[in-house]
C-alpha positions as protocol buffer text, in pm:
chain_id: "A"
residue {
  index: 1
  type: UNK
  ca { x: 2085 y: -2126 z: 1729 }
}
residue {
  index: 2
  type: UNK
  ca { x: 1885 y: -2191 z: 2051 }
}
residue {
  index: 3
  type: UNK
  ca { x: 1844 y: -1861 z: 2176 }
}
residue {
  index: 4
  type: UNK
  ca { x: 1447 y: -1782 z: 2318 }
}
residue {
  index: 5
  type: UNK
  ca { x: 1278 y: -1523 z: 2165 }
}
residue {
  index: 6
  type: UNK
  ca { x: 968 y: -1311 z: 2292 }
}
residue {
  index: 7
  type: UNK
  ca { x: 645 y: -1322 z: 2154 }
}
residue {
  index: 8
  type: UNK
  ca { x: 407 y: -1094 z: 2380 }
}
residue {
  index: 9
  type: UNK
  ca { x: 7 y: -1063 z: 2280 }
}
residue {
  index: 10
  type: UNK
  ca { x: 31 y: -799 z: 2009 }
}
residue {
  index: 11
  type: UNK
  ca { x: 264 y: -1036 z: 1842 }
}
residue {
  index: 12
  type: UNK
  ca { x: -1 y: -1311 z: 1857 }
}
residue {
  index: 13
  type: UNK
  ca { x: -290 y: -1108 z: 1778 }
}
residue {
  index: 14
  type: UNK
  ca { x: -176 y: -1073 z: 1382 }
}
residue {
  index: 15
  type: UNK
  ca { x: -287 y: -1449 z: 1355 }
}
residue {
  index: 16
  type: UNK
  ca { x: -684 y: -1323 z: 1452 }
}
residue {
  index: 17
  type: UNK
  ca { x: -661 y: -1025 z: 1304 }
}
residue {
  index: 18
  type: UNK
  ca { x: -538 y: -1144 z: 968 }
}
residue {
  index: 19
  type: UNK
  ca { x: -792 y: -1445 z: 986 }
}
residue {
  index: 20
  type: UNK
  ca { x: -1078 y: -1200 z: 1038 }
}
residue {
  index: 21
  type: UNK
  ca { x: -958 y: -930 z: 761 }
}
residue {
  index: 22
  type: UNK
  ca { x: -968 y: -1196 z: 531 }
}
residue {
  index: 23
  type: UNK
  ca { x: -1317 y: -1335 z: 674 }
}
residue {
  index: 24
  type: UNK
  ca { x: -1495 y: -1015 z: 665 }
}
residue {
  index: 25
  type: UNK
  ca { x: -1389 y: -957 z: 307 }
}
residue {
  index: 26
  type: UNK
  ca { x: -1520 y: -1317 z: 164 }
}
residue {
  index: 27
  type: UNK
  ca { x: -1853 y: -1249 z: 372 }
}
residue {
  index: 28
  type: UNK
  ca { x: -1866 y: -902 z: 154 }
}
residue {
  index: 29
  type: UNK
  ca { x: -1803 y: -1120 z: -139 }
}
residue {
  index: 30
  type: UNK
  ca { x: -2100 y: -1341 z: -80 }
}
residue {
  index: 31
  type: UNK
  ca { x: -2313 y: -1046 z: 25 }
}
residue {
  index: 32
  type: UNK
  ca { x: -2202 y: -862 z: -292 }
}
residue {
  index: 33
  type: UNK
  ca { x: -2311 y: -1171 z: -543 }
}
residue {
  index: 34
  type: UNK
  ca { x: -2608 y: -1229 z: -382 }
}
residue {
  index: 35
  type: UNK
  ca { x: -2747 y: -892 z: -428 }
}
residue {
  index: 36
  type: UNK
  ca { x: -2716 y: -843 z: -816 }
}
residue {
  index: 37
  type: UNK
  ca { x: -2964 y: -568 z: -784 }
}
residue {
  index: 38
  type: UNK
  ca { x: -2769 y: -269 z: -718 }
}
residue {
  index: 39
  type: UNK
  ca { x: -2421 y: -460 z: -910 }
}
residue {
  index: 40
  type: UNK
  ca { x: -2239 y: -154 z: -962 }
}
residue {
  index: 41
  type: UNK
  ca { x: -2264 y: -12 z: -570 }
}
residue {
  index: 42
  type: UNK
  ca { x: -2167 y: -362 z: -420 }
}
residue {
  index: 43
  type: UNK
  ca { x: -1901 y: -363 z: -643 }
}
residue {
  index: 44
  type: UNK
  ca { x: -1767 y: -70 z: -535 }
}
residue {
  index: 45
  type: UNK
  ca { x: -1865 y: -165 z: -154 }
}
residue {
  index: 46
  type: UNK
  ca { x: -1604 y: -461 z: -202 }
}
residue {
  index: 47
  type: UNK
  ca { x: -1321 y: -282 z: -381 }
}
residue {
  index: 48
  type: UNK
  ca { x: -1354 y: -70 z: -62 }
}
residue {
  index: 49
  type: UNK
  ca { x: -1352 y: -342 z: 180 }
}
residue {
  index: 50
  type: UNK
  ca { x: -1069 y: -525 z: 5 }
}
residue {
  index: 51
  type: UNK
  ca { x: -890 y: -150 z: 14 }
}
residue {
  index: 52
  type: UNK
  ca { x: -932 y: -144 z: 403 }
}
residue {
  index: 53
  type: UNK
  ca { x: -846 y: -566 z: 385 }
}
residue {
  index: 54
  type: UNK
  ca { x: -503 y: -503 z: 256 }
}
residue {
  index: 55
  type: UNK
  ca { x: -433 y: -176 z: 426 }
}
residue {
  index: 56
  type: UNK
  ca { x: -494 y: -327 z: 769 }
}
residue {
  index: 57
  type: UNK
  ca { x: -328 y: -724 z: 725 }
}
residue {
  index: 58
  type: UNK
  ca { x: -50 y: -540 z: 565 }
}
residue {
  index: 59
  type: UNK
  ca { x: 0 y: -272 z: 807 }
}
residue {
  index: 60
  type: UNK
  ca { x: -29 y: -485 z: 1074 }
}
residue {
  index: 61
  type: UNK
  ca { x: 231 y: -756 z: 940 }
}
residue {
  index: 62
  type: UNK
  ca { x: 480 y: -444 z: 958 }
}
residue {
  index: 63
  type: UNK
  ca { x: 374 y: -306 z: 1320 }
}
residue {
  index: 64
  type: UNK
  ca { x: 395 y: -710 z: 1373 }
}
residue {
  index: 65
  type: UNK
  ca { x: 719 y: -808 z: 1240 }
}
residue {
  index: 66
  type: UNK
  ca { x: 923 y: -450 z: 1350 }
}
residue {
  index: 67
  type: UNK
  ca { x: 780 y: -458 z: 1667 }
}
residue {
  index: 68
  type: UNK
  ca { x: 939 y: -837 z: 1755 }
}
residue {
  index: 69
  type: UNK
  ca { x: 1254 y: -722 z: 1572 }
}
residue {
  index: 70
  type: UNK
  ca { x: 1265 y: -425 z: 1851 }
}
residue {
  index: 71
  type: UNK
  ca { x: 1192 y: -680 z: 2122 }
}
residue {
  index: 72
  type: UNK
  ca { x: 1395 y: -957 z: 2052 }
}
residue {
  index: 73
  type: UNK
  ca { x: 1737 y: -833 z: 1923 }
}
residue {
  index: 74
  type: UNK
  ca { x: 1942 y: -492 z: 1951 }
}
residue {
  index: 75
  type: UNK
  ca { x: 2043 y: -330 z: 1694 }
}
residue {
  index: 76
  type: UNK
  ca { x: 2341 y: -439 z: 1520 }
}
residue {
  index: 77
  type: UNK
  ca { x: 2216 y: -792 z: 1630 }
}
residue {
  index: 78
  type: UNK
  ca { x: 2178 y: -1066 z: 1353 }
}
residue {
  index: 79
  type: UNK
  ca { x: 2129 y: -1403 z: 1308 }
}
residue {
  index: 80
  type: UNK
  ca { x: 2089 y: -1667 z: 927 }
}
residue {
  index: 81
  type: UNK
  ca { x: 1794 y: -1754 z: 822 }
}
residue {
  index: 82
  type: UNK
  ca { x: 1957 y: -1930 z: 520 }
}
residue {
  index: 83
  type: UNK
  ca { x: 2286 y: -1920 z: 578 }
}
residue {
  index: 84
  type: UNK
  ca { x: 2494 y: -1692 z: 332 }
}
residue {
  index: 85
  type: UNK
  ca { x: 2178 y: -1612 z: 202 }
}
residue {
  index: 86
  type: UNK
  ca { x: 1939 y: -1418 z: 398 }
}
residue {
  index: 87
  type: UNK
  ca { x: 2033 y: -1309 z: 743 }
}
residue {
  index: 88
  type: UNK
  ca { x: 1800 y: -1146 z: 996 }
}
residue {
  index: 89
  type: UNK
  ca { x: 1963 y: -796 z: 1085 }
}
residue {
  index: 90
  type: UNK
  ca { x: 1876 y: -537 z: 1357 }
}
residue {
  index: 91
  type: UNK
  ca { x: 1892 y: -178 z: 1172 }
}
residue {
  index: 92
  type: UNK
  ca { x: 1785 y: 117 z: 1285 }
}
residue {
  index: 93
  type: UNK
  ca { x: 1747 y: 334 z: 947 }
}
residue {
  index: 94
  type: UNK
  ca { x: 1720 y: 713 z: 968 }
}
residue {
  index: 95
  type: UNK
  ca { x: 1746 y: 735 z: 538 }
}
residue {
  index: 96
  type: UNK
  ca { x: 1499 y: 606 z: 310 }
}
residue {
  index: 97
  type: UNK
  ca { x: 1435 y: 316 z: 136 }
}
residue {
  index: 98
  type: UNK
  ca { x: 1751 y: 95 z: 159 }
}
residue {
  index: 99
  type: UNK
  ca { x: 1914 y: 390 z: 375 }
}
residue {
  index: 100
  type: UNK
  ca { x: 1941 y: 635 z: 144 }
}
residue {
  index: 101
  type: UNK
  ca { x: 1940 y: 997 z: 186 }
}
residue {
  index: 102
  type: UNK
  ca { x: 2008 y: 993 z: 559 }
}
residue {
  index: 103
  type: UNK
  ca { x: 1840 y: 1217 z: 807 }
}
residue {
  index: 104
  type: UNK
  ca { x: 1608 y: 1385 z: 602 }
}
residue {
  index: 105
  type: UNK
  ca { x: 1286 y: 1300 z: 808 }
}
residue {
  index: 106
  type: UNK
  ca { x: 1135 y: 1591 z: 752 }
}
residue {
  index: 107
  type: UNK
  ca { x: 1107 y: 1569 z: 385 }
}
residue {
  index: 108
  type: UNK
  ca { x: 1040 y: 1210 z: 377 }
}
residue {
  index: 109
  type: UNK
  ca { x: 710 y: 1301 z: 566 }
}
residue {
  index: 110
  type: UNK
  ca { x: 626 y: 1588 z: 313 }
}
residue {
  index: 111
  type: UNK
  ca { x: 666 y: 1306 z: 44 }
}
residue {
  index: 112
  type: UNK
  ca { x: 510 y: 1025 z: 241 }
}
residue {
  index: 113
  type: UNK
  ca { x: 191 y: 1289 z: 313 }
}
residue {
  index: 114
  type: UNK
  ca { x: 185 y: 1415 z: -97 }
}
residue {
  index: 115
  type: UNK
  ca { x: 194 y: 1005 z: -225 }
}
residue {
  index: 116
  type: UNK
  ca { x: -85 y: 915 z: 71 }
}
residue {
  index: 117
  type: UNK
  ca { x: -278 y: 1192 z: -111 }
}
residue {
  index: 118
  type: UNK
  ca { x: -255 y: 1105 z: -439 }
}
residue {
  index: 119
  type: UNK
  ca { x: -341 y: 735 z: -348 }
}
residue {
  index: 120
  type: UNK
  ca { x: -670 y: 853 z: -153 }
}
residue {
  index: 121
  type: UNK
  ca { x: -748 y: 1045 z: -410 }
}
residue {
  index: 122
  type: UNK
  ca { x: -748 y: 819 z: -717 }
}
residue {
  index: 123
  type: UNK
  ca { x: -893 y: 499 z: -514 }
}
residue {
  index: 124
  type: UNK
  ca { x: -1191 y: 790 z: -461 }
}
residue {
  index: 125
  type: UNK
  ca { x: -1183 y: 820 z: -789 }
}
residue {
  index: 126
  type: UNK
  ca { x: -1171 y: 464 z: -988 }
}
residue {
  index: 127
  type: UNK
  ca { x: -1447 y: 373 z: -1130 }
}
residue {
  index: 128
  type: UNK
  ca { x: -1642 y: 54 z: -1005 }
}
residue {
  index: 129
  type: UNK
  ca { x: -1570 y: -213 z: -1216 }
}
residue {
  index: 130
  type: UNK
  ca { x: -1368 y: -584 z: -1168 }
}
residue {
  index: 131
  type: UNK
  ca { x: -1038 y: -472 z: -1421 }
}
residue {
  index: 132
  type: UNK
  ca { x: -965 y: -208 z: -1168 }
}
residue {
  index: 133
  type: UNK
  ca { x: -905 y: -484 z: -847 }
}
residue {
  index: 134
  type: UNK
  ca { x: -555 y: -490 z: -871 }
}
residue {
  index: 135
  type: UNK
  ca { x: -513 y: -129 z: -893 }
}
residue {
  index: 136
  type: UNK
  ca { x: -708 y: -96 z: -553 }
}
residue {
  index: 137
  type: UNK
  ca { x: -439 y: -376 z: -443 }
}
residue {
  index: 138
  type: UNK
  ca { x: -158 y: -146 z: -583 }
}
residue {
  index: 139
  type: UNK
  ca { x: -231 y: 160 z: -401 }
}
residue {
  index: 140
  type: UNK
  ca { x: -314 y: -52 z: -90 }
}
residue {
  index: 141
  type: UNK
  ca { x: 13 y: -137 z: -87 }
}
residue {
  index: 142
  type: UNK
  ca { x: 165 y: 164 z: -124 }
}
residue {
  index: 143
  type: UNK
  ca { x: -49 y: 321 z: 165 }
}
residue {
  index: 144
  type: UNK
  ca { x: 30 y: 54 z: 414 }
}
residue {
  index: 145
  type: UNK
  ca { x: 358 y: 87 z: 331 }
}
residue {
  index: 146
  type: UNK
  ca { x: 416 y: 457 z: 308 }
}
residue {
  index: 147
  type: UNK
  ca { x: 225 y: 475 z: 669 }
}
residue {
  index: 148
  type: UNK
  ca { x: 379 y: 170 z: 838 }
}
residue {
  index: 149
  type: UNK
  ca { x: 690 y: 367 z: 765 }
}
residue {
  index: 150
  type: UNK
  ca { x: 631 y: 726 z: 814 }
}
residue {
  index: 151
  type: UNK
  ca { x: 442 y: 573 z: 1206 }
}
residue {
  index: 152
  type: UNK
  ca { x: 802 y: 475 z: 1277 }
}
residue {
  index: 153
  type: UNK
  ca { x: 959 y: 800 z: 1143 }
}
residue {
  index: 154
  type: UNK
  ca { x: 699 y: 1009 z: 1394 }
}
residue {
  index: 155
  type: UNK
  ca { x: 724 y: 747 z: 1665 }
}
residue {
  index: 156
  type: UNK
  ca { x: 1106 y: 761 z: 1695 }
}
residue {
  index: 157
  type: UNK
  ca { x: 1295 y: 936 z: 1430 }
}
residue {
  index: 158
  type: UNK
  ca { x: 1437 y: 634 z: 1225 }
}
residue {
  index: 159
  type: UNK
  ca { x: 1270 y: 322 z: 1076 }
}
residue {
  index: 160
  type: UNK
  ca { x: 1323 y: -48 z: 1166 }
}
residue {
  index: 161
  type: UNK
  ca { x: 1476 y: -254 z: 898 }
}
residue {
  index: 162
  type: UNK
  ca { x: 1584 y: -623 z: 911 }
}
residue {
  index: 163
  type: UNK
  ca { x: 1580 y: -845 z: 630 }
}
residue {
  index: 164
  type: UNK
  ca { x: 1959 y: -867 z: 476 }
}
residue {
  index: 165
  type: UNK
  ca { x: 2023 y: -1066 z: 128 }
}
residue {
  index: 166
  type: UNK
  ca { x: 2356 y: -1145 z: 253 }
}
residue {
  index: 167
  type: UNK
  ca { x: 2433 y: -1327 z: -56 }
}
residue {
  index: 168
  type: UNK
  ca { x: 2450 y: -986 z: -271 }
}
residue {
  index: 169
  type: UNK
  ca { x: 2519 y: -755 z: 17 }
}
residue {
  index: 170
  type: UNK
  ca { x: 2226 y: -607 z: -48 }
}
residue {
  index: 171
  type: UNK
  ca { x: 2068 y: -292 z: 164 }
}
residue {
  index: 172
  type: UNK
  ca { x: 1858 y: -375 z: 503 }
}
residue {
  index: 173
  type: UNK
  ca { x: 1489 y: -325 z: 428 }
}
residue {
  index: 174
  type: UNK
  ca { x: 1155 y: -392 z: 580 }
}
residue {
  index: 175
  type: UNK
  ca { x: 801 y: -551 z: 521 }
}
residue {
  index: 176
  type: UNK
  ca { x: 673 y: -198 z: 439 }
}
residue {
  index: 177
  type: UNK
  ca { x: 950 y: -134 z: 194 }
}
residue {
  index: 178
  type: UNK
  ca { x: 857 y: -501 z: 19 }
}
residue {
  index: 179
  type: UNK
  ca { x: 526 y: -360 z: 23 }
}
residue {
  index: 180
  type: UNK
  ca { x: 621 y: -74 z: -196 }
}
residue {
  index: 181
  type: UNK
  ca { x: 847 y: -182 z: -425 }
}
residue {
  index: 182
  type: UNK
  ca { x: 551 y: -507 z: -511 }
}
residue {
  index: 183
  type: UNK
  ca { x: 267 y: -200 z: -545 }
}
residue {
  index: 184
  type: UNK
  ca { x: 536 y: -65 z: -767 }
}
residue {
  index: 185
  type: UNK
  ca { x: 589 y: -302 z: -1015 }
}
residue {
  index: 186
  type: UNK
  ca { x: 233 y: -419 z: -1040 }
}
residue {
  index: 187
  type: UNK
  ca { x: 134 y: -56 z: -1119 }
}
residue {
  index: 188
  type: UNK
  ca { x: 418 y: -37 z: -1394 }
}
residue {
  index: 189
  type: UNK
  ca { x: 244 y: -363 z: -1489 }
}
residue {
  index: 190
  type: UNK
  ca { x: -97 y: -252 z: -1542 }
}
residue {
  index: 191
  type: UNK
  ca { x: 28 y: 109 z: -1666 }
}
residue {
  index: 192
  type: UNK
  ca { x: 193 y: -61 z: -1937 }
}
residue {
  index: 193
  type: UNK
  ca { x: 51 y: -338 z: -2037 }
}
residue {
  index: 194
  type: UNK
  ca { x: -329 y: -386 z: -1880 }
}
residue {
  index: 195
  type: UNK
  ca { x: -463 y: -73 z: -1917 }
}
residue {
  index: 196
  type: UNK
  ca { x: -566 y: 134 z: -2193 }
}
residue {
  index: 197
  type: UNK
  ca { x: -508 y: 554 z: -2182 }
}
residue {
  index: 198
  type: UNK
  ca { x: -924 y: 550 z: -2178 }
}
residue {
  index: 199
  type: UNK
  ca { x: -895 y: 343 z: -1881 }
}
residue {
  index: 200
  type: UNK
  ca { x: -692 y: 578 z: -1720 }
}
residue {
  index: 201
  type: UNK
  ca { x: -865 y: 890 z: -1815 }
}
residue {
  index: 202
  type: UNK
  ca { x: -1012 y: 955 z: -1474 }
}
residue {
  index: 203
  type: UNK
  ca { x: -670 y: 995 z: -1328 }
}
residue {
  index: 204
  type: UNK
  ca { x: -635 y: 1338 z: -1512 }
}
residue {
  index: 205
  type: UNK
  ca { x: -820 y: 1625 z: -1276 }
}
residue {
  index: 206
  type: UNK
  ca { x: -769 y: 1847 z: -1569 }
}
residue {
  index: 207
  type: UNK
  ca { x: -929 y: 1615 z: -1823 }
}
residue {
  index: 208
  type: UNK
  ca { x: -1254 y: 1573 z: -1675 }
}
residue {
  index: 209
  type: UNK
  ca { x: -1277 y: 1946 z: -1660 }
}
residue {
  index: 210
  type: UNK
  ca { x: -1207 y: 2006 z: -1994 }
}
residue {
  index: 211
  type: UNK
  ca { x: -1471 y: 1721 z: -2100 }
}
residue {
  index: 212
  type: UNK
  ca { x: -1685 y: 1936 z: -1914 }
}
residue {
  index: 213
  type: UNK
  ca { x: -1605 y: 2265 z: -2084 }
}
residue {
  index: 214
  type: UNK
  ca { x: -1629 y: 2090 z: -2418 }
}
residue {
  index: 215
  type: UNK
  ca { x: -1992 y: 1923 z: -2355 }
}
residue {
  index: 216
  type: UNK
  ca { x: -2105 y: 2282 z: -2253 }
}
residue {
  index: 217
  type: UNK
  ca { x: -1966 y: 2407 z: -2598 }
}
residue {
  index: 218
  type: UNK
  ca { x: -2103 y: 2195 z: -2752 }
}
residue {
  index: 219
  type: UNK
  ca { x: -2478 y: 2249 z: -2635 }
}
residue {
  index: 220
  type: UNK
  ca { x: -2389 y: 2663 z: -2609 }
}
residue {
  index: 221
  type: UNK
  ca { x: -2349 y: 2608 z: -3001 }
}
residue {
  index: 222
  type: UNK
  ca { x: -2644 y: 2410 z: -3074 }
}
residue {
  index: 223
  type: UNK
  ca { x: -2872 y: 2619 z: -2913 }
}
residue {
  index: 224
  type: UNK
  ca { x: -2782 y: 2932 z: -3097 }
}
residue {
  index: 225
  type: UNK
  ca { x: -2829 y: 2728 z: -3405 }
}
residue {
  index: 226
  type: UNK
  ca { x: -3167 y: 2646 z: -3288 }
}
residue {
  index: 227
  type: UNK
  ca { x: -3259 y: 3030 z: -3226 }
}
C-alpha cells in the first residue's frame, strides 16, 4: 500500500516528549540514591515522578496515535498491518470498552470520574516503599487510560478505536483501552499473588479508623487502671 499519510508537529512531538519523561525520571533516580539521608521522602518523591512519567508518555501515546488515526483515514477506513492478522480500522465508538453498552456517555463519565477517584486516592495513600512500584504503574495505567478516553467522550461524544485482530474478529479497541486491561491484570497479579492482606491494609478507609478507635481503648483502659 503506497498511500501518504500525514504526520503534522503534535504527531512528532511524542518522540521529545517521551524521551524527556523518561529523562527526567532517571535524573530523579540518581538524585534519589544520592541523597540517602531523607530515604523514605525521595522514595516517595520518585514513585510520584514515575506516577506523573507514565501518566503523561501514556496519555500522550493515545492523544498521539487517535489523533493520526483522525487525520489520516475516515472512519470505516482500514488497511493490514499483518495481513489476516491485525488490520488498522477507523472506528468511531460511542459504547465502552470493545463497543459495548452503546450511547451511554453519561454514565461512562460518572464511572470514569468514581475509578479516577479511587486511583488518586490510594496512590495518596501507599506507603513509600520499593514493593509498591508496580502498583503506582498499575493505577498509572488505569488513569491515563480512563482520561485519554473519557477527553474523547467530552471532546466529541464517541471514542476513537483502531486496532482490529482480524484473525479472531475481535472488537476495535484503542491504546487507552490496552492500557487498562494491562493495569488490570497486573493488579489481579499483585492482589493475588504479591501482596499480603497487611500490605494492603491501607486501602481500607474504615480500617485505619477502627485501628484508631482501638489504640484509644486501649490507653482509655490503662489509665483507669492506673487511677
Amino acid at each position: 500500500m503506497n498511500t501518504a499519510y500525514t504526520y503534522t508537529g503534535t504527531h512528532i512531538a511524542i518522540i521529545p516528549v517521551t524521551l524527556l519523561t523518561l529523562l527526567y525520571l532517571f535524573e530523579t533516580w540518581l538524585i534519589c540514591k544520592k541523597n540517602a539521608s531523607s530515604k523514605v521522602e525521595n522514595l516517595k518523591k520518585f514513585l510520584l515522578i514515575q506516577d506523573a512519567a507514565v501518566f503523561i508518555s501514556t496519555l500522550y501515546t493515545d492523544f498521539f496515535t487517535k489523533d493520526w488515526i483522525r487525520t489520516n483515514l475516515k472512519p470505516g477506513d482500514n488497511f493490514d498491518v499483518i495481513p489476516g492478522v491485525l488490520k488498522i480500522y477507523h472506528l468511531e465508538n460511542t459504547g465502552a470498552v470493545w463497543g459495548m453498552m452503546k450511547g451511554q456517555i453519561p454514565l461512562f463519565l460518572i464511572c470514569t470520574i468514581v475509578i479516577m477517584a479511587g486511583c488518586i486516592a490510594i496512590l495518596v495513600r501507599i506507603p513509600a516503599e520499593k514493593k509498591y512500584g508496580a502498583l503506582h504503574v498499575a493505577l498509572s495505567l488505569v488513569l491515563s487510560g480512563a482520561v485519554g478516553n473519557m477527553i474523547d467522550r467530552i471532546g466529541k461524544q464517541s471514542v476513537t478505536d483502531f486496532i482490529f485482530f482480524h484473525i479472531i474478529n475481535f472488537p476495535i479497541f484503542n491504546y487507552a483501552d490496552i492500557c487498562v486491561v494491562v493495569a488490570v491484570f497486573l493488579l489481579l497479579f499483585l492482589f493475588l499473588f504479591a501482596y499480603k492482606d497487611d500490605d494492603l491494609s491501607f486501602i481500607s478507609f474504615g480500617r485505619k479508623n477502627a485501628d484508631k478507635n482501638k489504640t484509644d481503648s486501649s490507653e482509655s483502659e490503662e489509665k483507669e487502671k492506673l487511677s
